[in-house]
C-alpha positions in Angstrom: 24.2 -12.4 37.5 21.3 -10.1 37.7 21.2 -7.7 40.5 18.0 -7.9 43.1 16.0 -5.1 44.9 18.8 -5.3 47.9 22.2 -5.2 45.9 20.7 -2.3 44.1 19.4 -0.7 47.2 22.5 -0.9 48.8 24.0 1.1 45.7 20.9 3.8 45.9 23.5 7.1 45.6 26.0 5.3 47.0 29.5 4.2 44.8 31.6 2.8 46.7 34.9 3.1 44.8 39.2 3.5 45.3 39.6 4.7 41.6 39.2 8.2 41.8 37.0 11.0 42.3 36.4 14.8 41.8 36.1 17.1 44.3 34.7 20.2 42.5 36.7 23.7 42.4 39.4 21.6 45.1 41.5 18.6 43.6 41.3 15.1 41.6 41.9 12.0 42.8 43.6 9.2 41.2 43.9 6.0 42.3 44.6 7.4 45.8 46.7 10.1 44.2 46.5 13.7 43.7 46.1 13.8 40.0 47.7 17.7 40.1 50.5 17.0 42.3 51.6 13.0 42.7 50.7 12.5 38.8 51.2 15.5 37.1 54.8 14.6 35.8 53.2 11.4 34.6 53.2 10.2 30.9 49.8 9.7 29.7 50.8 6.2 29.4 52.3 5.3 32.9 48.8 7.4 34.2 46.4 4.8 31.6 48.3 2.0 33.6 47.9 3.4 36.7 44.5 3.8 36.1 43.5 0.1 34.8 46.0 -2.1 36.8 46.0 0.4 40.2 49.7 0.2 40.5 53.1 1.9 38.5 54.9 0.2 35.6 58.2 0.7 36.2 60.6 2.8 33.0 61.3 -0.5 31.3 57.5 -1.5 31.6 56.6 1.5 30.2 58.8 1.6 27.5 57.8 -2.1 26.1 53.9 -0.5 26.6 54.7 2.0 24.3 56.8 0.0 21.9 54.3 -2.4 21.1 51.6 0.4 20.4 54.4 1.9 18.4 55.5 -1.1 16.3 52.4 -3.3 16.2 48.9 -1.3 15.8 50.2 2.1 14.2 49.1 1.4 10.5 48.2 4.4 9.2 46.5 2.3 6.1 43.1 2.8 5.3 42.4 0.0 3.7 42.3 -2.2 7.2 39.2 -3.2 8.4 39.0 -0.1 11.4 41.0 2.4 9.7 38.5 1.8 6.7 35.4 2.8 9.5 37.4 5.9 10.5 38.8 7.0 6.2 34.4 6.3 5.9 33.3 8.6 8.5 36.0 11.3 6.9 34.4 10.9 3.4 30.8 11.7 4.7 32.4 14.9 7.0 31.3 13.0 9.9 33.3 14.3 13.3 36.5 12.7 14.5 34.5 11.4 17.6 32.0 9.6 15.9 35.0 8.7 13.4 37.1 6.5 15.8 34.5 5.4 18.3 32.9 3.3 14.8 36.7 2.1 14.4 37.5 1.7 18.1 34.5 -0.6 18.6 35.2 -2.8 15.3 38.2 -3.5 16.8 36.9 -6.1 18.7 37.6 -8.1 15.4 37.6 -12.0 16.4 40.9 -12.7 13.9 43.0 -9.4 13.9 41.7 -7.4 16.9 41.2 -7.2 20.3 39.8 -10.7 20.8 42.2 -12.1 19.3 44.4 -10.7 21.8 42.4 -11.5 24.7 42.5 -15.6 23.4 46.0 -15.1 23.2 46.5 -14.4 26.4 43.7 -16.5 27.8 45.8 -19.6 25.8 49.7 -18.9 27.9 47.7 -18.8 31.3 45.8 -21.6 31.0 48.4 -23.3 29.3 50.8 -22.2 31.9 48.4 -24.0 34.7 48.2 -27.0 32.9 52.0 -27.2 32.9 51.8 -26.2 36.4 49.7 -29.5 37.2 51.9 -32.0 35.5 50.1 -31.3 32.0 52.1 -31.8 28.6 52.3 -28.7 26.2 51.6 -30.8 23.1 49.2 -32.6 24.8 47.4 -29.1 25.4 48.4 -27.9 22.1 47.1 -30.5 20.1 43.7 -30.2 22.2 43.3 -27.1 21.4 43.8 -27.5 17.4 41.3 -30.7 17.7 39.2 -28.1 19.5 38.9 -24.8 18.0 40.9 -25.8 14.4 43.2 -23.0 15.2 45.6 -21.8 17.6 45.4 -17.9 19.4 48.2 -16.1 18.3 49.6 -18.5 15.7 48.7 -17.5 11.4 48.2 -14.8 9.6 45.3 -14.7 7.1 47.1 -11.9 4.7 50.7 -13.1 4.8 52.4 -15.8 6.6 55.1 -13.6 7.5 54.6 -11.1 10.1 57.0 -8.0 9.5 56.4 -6.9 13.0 58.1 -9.4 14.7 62.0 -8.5 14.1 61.2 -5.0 15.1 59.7 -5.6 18.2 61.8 -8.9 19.1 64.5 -6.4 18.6 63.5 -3.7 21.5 62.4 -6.8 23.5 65.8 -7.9 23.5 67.5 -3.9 24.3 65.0 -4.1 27.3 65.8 -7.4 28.4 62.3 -9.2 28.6 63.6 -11.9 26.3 64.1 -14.2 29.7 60.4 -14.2 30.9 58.5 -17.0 31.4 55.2 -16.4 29.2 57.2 -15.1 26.2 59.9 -18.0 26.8 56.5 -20.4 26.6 55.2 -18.8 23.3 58.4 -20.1 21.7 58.2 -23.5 23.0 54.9 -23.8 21.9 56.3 -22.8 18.2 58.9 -25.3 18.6 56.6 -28.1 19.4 54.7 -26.8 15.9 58.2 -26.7 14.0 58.6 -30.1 15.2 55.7 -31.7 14.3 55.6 -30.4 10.7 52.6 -27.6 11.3 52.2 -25.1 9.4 51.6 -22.7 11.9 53.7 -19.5 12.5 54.0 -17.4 15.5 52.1 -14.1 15.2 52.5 -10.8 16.7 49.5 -11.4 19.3 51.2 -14.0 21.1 54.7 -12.4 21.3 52.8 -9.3 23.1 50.3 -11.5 25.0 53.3 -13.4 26.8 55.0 -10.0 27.5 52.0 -8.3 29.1 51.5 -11.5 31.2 55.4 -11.6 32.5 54.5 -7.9 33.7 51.5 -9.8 35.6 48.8 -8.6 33.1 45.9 -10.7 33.3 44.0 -11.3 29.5 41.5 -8.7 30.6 43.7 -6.0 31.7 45.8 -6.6 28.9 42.8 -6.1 26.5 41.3 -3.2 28.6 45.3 -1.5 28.2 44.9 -2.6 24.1 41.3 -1.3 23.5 43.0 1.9 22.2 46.2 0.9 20.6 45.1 1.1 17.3 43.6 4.9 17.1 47.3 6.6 16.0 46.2 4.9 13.0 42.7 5.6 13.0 43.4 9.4 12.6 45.6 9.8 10.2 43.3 8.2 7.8 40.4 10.2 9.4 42.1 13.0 9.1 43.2 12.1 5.1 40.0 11.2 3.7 37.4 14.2 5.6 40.4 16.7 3.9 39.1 15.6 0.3 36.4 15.8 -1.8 33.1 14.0 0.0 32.5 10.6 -0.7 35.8 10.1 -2.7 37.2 7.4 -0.7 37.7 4.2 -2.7 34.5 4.4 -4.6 33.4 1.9 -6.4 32.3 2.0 -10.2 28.7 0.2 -10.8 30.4 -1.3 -14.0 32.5 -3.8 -11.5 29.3 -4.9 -9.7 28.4 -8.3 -11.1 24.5 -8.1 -11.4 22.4 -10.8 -11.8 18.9 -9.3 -12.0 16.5 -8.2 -14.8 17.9 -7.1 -18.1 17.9 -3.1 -18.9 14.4 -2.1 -18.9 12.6 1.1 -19.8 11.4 3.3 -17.1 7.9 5.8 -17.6 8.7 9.2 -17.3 5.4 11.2 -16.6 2.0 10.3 -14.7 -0.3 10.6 -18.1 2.1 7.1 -18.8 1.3 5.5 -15.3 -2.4 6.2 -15.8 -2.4 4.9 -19.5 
């Protein structure tokens, strides 16, 4: 919706907000905190959850945040699509900033990033209200599959196996979210798959998308608290590839370039040739 002369009039130097503010030379407010003296014992991740949700994760919250940044998006691999960006921007000498704000933002990726999380989580909640009215969950399933050909959170386009899963399902377990509802309903959906012969496995994006709801994340908080889960692999590769030679990462000969143009030709070499 596009804002008129009166909504932005009634904005002219005036934010009203209760997420924070700086009072120059004084103190730092924090979602109605003192940032120096209520928050200054804080990790930085129970403060990042503060900051997007506007309440505390409890310890056992804060340690299944962690985990799955941890276990799931910590690749340290430059060959992946936003590690790649960031080994790239090393190569050329290009600054660390620059480096994982390029990686950061293709991280939106439809099938392995940040989207796909968000449709992950947008799939339990809407499937959890259709449940809630009555609905069948192979009814809704198989909608879904007729609709979009695919399910969120369900495949892998590398590998059907997901190595992340035991590791996590593992701390999951220690913590004692294994009885929630949303990650309870990610396995029945994988049942009703089993069941009806699919193909389709269970990836890590659901398992995390049910566990972020059953803490009351809603898909865009969860995606605003993923945005930058990925970046503790972002700069090892940065930091790898801008400590070599420039331009040595992965380069690629002309010789495996399949070329379909003109043959060889020979090129003139002085202007008394050109004006021959």
């Amino acid at each position: 919706m596009t804002s008129g002369p009166s909504v932005l009039a009634a904005h002219d130097d005036n934010w009203i907000t209760d997420v924070g503010a700086w009072f120059p030379g004084e103190r730092v407010v924090y979602r109605g905190r003192d940032l120096f003296s209520e928050c200054a014992d804080f990790s930085w991740f129970k403060l990042l959850a503060l900051g997007i949700l506007g309440r505390e994760l409890n310890e056992r919250e804060l340690e299944l945040y962690e985990a799955v940044w941890v276990i799931c998006t910590s690749f340290p691999e430059p060959r992946l699509w936003n590690n790649r960006i960031a080994a790239l921007a090393g190569t050329t000498k290009s600054t660390a900033a620059l480096a994982i704000g390029a990686a950061t933002a293709v991280s939106e990726a439809k099938t392995y990033g940040r989207r796909a999380d968000i449709r992950a989580s947008t799939f339990l909640h809407q499937l959890r209200d259709h449940l809630q009215q009555g609905g069948d969950l192979g009814q809704f399933v198989d909608a879904e599959l007729k609709k979009s050909r695919s399910l969120p959170g369900f495949g892998r386009p590398v590998t059907k196996k997901d190595e992340r899963l035991a590791p996590l399902l593992k701390k999951v377990h220690e913590l004692g979210f294994d009885d929630g509802y949303f990650f309870n309903l990610t396995h029945a959906v994988q049942r009703y798959l089993d069941e009806n012969r699919m193909r389709l496995k269970m990836n890590i994006a659901i398992i995390t998308a049910g566990l972020f709801a059953d803490i009351g994340f809603t898909p865009r908080e969860y995606y605003v608290c993923a945005v930058l889960s990925f970046s503790a692999g972002m700069f090892p590769c940065y930091m790898d590839a801008s400590s070599r030679e420039e331009g040595v990462f992965l380069p690629l000969g002309t010789e495996r370039l399949r070329y379909t143009g003109h043959s060889d030709r020979a090129w003139r070499h002085s202007l008394e040739e050109d004006l021959d």
